[in-house]
mmCIF file of the N, C-alpha and C atoms, coordinates in Angstrom:
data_MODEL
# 
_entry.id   MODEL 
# 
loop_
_atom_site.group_PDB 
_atom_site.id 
_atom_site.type_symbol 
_atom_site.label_atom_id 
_atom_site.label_alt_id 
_atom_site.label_comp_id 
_atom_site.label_asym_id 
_atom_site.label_entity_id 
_atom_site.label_seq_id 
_atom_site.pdbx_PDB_ins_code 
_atom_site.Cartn_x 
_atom_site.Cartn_y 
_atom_site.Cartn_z 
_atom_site.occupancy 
_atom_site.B_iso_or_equiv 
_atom_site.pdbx_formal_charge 
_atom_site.auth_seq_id 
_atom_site.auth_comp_id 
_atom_site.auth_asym_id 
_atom_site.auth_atom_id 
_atom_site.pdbx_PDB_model_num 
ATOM 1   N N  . UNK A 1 1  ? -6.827  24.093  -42.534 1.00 0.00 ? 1  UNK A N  1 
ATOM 2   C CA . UNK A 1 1  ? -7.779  25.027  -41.981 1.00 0.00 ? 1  UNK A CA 1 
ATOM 3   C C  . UNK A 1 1  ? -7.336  25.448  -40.577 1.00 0.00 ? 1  UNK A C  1 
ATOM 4   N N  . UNK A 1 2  ? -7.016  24.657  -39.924 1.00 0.00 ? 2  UNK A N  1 
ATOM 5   C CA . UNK A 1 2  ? -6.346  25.015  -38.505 1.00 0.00 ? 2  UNK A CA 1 
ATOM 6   C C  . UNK A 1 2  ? -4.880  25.769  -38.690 1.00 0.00 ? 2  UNK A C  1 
ATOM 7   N N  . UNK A 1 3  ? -4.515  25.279  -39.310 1.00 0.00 ? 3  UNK A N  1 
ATOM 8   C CA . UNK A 1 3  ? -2.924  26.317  -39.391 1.00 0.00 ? 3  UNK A CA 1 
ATOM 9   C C  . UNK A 1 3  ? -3.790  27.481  -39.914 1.00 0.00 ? 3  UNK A C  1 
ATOM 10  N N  . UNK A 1 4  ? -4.392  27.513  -40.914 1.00 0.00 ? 4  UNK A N  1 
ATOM 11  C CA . UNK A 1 4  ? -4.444  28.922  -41.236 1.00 0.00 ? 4  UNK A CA 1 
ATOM 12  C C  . UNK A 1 4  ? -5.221  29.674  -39.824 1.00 0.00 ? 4  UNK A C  1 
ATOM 13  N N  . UNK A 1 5  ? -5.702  28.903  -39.079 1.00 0.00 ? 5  UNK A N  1 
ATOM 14  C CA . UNK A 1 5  ? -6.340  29.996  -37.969 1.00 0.00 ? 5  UNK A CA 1 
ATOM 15  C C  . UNK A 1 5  ? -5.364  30.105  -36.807 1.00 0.00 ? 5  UNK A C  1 
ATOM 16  N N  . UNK A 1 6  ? -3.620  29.954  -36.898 1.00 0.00 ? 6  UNK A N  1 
ATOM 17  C CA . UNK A 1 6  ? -2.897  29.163  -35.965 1.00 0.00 ? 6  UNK A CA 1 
ATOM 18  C C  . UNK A 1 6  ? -3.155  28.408  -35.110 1.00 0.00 ? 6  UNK A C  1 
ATOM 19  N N  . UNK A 1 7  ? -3.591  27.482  -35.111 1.00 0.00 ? 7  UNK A N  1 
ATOM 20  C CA . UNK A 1 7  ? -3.928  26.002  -34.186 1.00 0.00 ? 7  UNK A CA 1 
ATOM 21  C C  . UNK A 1 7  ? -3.152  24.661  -34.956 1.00 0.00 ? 7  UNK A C  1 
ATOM 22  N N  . UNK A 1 8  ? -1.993  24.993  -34.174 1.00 0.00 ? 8  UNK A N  1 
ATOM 23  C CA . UNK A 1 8  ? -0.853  23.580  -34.727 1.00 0.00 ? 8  UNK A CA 1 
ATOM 24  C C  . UNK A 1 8  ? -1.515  22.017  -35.001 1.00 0.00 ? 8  UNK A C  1 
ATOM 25  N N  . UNK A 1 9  ? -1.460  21.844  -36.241 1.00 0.00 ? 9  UNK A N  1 
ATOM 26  C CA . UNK A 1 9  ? -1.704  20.559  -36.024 1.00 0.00 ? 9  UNK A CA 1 
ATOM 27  C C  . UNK A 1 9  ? -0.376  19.570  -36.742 1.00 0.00 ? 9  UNK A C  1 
ATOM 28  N N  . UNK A 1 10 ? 0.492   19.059  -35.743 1.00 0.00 ? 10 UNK A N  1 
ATOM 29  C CA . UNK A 1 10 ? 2.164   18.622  -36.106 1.00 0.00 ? 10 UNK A CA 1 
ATOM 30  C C  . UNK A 1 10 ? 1.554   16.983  -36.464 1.00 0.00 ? 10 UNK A C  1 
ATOM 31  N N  . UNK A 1 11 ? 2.459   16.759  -36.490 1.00 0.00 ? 11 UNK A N  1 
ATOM 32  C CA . UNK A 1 11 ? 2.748   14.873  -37.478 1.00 0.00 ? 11 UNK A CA 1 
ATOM 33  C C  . UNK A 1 11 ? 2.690   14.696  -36.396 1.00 0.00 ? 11 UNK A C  1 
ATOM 34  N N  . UNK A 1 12 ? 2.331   13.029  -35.967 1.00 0.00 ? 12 UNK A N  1 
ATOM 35  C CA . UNK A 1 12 ? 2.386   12.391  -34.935 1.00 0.00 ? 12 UNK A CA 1 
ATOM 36  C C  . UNK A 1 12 ? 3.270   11.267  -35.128 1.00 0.00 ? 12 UNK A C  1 
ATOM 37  N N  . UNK A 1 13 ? 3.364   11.014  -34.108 1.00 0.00 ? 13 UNK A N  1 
ATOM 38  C CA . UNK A 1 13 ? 4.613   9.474   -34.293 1.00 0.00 ? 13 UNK A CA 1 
ATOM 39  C C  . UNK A 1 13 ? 4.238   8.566   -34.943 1.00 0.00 ? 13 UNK A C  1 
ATOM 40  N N  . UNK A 1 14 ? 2.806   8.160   -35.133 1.00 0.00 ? 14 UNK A N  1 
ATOM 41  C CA . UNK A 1 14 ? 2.190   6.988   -36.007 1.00 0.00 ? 14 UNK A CA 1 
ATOM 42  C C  . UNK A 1 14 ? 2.655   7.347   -37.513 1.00 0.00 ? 14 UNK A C  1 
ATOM 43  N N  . UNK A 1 15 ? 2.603   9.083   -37.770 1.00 0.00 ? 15 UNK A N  1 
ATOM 44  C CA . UNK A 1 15 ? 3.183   9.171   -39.033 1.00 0.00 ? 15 UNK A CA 1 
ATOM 45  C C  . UNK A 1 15 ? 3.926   9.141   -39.218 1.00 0.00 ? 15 UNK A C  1 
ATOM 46  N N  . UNK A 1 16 ? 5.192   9.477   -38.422 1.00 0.00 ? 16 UNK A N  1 
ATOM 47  C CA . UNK A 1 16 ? 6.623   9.216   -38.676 1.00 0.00 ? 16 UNK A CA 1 
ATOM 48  C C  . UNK A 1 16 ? 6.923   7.184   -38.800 1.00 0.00 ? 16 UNK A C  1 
ATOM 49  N N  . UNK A 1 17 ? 5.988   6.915   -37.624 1.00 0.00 ? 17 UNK A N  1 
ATOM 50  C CA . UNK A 1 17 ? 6.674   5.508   -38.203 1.00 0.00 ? 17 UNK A CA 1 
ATOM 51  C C  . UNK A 1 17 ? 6.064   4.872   -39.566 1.00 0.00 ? 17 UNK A C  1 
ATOM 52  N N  . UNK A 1 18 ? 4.774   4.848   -39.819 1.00 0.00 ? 18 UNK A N  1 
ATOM 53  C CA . UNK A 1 18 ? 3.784   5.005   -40.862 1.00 0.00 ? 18 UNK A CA 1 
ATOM 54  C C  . UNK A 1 18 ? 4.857   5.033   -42.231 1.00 0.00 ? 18 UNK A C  1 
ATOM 55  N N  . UNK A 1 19 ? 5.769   6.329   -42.253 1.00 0.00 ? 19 UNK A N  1 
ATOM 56  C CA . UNK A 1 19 ? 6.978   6.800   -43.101 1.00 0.00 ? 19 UNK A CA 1 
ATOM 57  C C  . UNK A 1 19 ? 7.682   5.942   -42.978 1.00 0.00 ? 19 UNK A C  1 
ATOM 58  N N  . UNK A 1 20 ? 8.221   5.560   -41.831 1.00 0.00 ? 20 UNK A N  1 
ATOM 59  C CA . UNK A 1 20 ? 9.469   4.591   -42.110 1.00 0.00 ? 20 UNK A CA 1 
ATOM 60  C C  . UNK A 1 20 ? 9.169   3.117   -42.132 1.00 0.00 ? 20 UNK A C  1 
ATOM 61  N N  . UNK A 1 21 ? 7.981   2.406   -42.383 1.00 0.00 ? 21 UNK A N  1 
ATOM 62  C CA . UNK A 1 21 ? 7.918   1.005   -42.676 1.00 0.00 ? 21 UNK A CA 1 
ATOM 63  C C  . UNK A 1 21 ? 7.532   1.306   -44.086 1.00 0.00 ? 21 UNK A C  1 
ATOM 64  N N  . UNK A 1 22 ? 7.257   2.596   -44.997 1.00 0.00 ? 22 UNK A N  1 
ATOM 65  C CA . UNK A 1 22 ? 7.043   2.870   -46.221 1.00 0.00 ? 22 UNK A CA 1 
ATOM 66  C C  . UNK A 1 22 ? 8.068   2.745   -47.144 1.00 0.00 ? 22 UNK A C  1 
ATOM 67  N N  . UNK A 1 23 ? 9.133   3.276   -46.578 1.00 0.00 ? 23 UNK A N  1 
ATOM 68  C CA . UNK A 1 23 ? 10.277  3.267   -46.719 1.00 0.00 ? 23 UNK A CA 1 
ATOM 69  C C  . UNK A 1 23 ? 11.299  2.074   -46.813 1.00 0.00 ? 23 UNK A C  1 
ATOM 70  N N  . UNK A 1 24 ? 10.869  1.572   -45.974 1.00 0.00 ? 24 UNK A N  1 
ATOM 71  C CA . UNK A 1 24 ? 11.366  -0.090  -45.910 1.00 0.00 ? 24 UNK A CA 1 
ATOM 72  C C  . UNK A 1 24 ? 10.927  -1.060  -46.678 1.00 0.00 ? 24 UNK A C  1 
ATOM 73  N N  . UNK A 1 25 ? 9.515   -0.981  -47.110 1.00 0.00 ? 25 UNK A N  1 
ATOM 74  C CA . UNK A 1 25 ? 9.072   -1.730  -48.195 1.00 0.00 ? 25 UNK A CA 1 
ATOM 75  C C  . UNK A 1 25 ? 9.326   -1.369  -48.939 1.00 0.00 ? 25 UNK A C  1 
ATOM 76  N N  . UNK A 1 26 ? 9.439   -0.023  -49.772 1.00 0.00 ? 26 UNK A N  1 
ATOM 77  C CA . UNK A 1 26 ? 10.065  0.154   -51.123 1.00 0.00 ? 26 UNK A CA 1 
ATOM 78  C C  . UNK A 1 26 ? 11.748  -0.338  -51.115 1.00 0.00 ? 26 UNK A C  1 
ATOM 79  N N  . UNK A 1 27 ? 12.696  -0.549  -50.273 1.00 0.00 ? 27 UNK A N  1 
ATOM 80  C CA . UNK A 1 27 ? 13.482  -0.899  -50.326 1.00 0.00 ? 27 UNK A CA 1 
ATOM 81  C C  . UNK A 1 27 ? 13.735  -2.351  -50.703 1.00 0.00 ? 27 UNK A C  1 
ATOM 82  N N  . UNK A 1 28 ? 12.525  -3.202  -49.670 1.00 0.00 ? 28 UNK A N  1 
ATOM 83  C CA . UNK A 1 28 ? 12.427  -4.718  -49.939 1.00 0.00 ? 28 UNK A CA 1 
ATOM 84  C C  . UNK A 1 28 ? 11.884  -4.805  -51.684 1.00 0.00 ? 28 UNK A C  1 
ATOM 85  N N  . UNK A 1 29 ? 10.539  -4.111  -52.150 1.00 0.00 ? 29 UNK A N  1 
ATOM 86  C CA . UNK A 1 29 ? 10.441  -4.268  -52.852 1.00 0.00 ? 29 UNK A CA 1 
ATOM 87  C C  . UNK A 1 29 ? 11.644  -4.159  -54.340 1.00 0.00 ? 29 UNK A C  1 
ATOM 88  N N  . UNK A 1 30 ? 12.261  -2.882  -53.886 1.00 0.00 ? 30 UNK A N  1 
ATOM 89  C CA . UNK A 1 30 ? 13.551  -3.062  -55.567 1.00 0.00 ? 30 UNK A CA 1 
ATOM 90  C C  . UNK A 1 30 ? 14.511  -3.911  -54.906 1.00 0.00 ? 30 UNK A C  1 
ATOM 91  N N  . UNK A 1 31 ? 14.534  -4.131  -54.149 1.00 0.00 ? 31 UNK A N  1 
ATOM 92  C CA . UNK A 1 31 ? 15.561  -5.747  -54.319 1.00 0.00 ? 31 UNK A CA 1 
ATOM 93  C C  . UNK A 1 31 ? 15.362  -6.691  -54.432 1.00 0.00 ? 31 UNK A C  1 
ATOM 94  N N  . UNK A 1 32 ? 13.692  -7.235  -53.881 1.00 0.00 ? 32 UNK A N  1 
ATOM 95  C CA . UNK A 1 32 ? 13.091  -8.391  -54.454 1.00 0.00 ? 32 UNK A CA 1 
ATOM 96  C C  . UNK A 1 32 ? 13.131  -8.109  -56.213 1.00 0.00 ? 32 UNK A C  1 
ATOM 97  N N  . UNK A 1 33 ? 12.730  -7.099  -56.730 1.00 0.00 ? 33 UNK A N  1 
ATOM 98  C CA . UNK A 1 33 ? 12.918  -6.951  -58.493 1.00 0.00 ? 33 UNK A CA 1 
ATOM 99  C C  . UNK A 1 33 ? 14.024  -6.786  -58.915 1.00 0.00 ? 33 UNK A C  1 
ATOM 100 N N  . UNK A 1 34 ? 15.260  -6.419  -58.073 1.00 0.00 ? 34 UNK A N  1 
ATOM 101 C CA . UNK A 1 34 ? 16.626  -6.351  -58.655 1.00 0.00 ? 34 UNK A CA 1 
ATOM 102 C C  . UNK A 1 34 ? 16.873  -7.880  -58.746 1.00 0.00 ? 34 UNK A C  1 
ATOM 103 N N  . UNK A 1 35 ? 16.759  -8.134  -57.763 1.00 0.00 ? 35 UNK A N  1 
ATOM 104 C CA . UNK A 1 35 ? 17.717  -9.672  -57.202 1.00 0.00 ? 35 UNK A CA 1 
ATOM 105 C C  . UNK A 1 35 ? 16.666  -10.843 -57.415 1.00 0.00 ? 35 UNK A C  1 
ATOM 106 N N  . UNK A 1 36 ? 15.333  -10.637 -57.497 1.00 0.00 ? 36 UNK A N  1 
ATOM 107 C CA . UNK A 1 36 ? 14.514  -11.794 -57.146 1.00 0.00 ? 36 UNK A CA 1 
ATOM 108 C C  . UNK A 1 36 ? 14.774  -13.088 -56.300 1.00 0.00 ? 36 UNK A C  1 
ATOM 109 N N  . UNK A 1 37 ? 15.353  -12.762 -55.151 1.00 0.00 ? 37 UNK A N  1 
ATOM 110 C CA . UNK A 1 37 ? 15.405  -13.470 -53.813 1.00 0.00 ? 37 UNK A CA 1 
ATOM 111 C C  . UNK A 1 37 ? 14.250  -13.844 -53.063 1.00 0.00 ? 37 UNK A C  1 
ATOM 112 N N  . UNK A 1 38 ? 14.367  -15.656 -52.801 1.00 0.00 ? 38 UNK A N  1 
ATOM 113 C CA . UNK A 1 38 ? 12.953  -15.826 -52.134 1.00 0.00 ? 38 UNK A CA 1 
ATOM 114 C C  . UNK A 1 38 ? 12.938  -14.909 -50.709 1.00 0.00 ? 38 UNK A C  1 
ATOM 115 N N  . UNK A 1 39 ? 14.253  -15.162 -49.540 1.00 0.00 ? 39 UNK A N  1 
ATOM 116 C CA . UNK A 1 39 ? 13.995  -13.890 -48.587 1.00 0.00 ? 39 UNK A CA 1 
ATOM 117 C C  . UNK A 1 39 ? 13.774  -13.022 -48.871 1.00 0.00 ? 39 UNK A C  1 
ATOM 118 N N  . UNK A 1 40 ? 13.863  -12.402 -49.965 1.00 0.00 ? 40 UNK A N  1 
ATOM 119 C CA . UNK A 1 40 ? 13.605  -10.955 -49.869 1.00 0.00 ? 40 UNK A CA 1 
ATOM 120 C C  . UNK A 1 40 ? 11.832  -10.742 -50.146 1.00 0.00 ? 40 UNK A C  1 
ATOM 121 N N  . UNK A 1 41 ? 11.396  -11.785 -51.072 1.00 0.00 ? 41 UNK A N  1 
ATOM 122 C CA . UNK A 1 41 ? 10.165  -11.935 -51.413 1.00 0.00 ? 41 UNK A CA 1 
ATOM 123 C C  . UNK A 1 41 ? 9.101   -12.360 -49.884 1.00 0.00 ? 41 UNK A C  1 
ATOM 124 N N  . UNK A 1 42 ? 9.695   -13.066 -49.088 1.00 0.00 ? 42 UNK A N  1 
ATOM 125 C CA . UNK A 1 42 ? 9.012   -13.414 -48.288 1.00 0.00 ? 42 UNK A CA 1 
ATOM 126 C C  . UNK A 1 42 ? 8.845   -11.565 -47.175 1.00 0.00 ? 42 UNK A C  1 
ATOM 127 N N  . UNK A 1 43 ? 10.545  -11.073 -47.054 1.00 0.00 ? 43 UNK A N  1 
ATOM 128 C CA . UNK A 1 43 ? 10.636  -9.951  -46.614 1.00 0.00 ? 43 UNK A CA 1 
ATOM 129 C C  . UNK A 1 43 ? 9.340   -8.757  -46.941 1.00 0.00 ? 43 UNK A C  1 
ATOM 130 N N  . UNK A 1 44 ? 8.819   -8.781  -48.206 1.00 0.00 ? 44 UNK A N  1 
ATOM 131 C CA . UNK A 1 44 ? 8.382   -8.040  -48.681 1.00 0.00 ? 44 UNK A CA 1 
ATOM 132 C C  . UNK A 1 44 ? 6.720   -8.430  -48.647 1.00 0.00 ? 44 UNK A C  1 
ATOM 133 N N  . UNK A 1 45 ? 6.046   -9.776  -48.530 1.00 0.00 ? 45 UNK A N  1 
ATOM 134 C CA . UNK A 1 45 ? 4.975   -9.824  -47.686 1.00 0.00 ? 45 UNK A CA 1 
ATOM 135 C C  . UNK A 1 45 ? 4.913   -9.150  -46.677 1.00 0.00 ? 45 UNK A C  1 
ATOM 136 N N  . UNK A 1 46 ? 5.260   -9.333  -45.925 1.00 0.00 ? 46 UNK A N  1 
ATOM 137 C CA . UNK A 1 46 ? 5.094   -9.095  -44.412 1.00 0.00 ? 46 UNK A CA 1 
ATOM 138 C C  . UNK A 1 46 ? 5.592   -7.361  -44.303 1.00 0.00 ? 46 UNK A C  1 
ATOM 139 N N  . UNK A 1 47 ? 6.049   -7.077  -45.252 1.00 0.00 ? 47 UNK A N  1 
ATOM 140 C CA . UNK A 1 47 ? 6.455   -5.001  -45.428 1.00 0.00 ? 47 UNK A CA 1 
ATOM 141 C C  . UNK A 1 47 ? 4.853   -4.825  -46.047 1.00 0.00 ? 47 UNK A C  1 
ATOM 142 N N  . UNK A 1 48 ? 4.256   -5.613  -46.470 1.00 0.00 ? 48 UNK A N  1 
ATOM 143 C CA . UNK A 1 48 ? 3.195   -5.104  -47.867 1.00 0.00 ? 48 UNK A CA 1 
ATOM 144 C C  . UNK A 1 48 ? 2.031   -4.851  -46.190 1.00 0.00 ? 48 UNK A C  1 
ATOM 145 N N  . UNK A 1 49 ? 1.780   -5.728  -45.307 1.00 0.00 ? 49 UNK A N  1 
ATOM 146 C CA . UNK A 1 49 ? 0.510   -5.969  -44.305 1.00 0.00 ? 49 UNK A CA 1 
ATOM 147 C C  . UNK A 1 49 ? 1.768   -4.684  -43.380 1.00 0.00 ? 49 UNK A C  1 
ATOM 148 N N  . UNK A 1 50 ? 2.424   -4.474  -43.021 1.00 0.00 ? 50 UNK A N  1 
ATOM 149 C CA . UNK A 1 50 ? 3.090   -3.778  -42.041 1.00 0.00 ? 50 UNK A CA 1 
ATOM 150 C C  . UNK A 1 50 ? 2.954   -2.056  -42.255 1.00 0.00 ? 50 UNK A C  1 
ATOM 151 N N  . UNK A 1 51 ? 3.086   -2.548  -43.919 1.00 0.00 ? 51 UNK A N  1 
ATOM 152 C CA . UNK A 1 51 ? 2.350   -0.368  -44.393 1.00 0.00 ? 51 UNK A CA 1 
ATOM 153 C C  . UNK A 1 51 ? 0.693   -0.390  -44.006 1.00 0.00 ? 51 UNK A C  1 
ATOM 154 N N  . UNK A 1 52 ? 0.379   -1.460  -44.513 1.00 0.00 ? 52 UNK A N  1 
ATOM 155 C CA . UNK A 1 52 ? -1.136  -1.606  -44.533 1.00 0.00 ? 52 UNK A CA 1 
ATOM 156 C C  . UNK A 1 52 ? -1.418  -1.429  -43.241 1.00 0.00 ? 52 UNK A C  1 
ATOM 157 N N  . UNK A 1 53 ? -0.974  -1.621  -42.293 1.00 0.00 ? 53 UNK A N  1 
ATOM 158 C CA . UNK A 1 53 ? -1.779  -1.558  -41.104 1.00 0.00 ? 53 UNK A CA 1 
ATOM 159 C C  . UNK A 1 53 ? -1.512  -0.359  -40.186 1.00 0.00 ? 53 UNK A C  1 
ATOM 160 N N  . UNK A 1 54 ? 0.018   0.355   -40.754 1.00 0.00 ? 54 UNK A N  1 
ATOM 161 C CA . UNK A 1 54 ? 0.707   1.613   -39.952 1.00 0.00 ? 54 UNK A CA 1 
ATOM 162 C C  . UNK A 1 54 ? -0.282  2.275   -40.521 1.00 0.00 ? 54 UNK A C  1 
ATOM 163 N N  . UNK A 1 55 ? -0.546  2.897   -42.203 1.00 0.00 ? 55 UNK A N  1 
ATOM 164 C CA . UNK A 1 55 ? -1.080  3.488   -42.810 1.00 0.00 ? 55 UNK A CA 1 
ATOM 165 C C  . UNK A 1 55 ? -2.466  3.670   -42.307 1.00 0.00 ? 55 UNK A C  1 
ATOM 166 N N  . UNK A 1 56 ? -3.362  2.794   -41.848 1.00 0.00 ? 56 UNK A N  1 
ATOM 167 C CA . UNK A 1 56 ? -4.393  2.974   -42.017 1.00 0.00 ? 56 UNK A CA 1 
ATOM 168 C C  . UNK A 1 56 ? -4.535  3.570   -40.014 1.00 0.00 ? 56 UNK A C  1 
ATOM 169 N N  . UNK A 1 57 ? -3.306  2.585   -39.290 1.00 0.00 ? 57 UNK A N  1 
ATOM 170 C CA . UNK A 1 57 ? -3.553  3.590   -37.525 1.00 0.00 ? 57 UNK A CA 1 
ATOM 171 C C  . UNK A 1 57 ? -3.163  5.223   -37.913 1.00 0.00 ? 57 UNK A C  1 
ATOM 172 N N  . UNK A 1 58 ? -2.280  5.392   -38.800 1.00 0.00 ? 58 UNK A N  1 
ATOM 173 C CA . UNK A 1 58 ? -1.743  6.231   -38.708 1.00 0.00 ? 58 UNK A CA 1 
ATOM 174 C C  . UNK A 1 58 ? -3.105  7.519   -39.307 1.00 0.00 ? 58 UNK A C  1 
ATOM 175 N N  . UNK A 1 59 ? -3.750  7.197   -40.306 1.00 0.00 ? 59 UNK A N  1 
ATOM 176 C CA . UNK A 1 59 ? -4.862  7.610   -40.742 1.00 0.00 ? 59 UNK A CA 1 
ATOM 177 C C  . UNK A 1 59 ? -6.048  7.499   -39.822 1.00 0.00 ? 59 UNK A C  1 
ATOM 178 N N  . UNK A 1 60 ? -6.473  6.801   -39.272 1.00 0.00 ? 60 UNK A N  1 
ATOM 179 C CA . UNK A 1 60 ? -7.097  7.107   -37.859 1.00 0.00 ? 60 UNK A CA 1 
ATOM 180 C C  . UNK A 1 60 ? -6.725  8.296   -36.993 1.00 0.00 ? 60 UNK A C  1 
ATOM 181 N N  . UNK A 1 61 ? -6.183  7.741   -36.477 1.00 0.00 ? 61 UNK A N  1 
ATOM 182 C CA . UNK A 1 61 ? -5.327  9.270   -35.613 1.00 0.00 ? 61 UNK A CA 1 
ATOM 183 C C  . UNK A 1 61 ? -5.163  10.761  -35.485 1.00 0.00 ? 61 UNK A C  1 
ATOM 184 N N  . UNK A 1 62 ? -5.192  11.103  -37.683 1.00 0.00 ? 62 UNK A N  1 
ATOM 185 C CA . UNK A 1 62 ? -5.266  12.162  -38.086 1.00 0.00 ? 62 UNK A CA 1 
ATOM 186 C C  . UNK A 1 62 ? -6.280  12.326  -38.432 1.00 0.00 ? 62 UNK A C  1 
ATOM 187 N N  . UNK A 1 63 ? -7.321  11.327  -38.518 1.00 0.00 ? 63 UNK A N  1 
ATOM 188 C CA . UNK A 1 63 ? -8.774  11.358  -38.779 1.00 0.00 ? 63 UNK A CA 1 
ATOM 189 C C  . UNK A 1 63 ? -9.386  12.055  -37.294 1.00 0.00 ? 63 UNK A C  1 
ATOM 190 N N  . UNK A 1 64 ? -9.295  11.640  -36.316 1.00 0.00 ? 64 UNK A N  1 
ATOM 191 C CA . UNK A 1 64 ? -9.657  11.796  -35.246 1.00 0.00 ? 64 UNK A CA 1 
ATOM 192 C C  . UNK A 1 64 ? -9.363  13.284  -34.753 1.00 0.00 ? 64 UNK A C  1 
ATOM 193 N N  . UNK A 1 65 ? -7.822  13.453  -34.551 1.00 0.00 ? 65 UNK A N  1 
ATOM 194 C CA . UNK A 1 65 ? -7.219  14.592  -34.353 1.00 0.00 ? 65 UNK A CA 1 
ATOM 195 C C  . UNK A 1 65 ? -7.887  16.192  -35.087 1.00 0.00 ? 65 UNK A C  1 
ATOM 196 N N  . UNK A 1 66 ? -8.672  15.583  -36.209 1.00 0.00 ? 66 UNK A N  1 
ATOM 197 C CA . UNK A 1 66 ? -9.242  16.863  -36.911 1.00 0.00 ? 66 UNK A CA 1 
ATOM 198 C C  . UNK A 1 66 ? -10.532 16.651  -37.059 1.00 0.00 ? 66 UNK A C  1 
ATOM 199 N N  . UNK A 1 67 ? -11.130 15.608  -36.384 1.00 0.00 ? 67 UNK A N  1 
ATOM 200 C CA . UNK A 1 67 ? -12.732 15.482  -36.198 1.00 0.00 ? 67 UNK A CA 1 
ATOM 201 C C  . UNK A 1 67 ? -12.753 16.385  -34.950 1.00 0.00 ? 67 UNK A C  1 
ATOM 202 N N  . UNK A 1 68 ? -11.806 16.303  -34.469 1.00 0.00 ? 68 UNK A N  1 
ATOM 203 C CA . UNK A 1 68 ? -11.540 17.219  -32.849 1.00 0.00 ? 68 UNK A CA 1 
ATOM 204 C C  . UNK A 1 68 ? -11.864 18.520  -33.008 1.00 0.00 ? 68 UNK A C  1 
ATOM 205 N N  . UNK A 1 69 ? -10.575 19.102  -34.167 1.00 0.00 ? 69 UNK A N  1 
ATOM 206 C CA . UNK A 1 69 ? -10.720 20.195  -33.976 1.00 0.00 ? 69 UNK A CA 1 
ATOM 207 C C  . UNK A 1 69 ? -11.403 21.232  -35.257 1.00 0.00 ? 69 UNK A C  1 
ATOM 208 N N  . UNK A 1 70 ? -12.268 20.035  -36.149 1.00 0.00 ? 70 UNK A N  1 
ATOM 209 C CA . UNK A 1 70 ? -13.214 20.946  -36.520 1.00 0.00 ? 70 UNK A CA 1 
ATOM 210 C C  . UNK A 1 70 ? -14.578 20.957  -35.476 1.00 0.00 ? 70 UNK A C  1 
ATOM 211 N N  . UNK A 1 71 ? -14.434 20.121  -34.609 1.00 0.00 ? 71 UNK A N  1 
ATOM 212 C CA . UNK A 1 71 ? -15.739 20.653  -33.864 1.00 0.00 ? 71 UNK A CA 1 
ATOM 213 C C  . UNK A 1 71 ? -15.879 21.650  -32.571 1.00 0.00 ? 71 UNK A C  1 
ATOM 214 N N  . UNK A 1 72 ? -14.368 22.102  -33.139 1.00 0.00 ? 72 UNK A N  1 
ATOM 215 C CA . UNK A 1 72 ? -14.031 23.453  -31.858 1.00 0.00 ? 72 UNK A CA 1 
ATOM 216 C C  . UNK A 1 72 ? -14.689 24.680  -32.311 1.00 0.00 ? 72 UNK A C  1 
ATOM 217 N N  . UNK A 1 73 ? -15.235 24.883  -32.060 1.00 0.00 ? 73 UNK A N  1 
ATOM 218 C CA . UNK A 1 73 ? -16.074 26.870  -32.352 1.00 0.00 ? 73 UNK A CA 1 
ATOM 219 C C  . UNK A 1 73 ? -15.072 28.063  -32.839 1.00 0.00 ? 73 UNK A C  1 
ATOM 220 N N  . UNK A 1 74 ? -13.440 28.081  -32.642 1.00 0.00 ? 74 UNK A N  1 
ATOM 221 C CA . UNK A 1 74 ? -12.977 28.988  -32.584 1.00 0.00 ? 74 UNK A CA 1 
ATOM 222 C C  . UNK A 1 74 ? -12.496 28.736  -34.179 1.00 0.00 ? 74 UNK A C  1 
ATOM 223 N N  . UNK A 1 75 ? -13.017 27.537  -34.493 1.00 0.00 ? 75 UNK A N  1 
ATOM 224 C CA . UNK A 1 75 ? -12.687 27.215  -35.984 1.00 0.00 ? 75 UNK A CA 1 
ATOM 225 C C  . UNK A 1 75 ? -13.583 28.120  -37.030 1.00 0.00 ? 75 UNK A C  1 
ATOM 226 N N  . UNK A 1 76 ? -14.490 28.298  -36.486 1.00 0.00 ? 76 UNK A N  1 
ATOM 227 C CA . UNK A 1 76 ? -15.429 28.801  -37.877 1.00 0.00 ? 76 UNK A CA 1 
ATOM 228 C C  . UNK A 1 76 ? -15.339 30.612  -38.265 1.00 0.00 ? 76 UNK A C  1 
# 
């Protein structure tokens, strides 16, 4: 809704990193199932709480960022 009225709303860094611990767990995860390695299994706890918790700041943020600017007037 904001792009279409041009009012940029870009990715923020929480999403870019958000992306790259996503990224990293799917990696841990097919090698824990390729290889079934206990490091890699243990690796892949700690990727599973590390999306979980980017994901959900990172979803804040963009939650916020557009609670913002739908309550700008030049929106409607």
């Amino acid at each position: 809704m904001a792009e279409a009225k041009g009012i940029a709303f870009p990715s923020t860094s929480w999403g870019k990193q958000k992306t790259l611990v996503q990224c990293f767990t799917i990696v841990a995860v097919l090698l824990y199932v390729a290889i079934s390695a206990t490091a890699v299994r243990s690796d892949t706890a700690l990727s599973y709480w590390l999306t979980i918790i980017s994901t959900v700041i990172s979803g804040l943020t963009y939650f916020l960022k557009a609670k913002q600017l739908i309550n700008r007037s030049d929106l409607e």
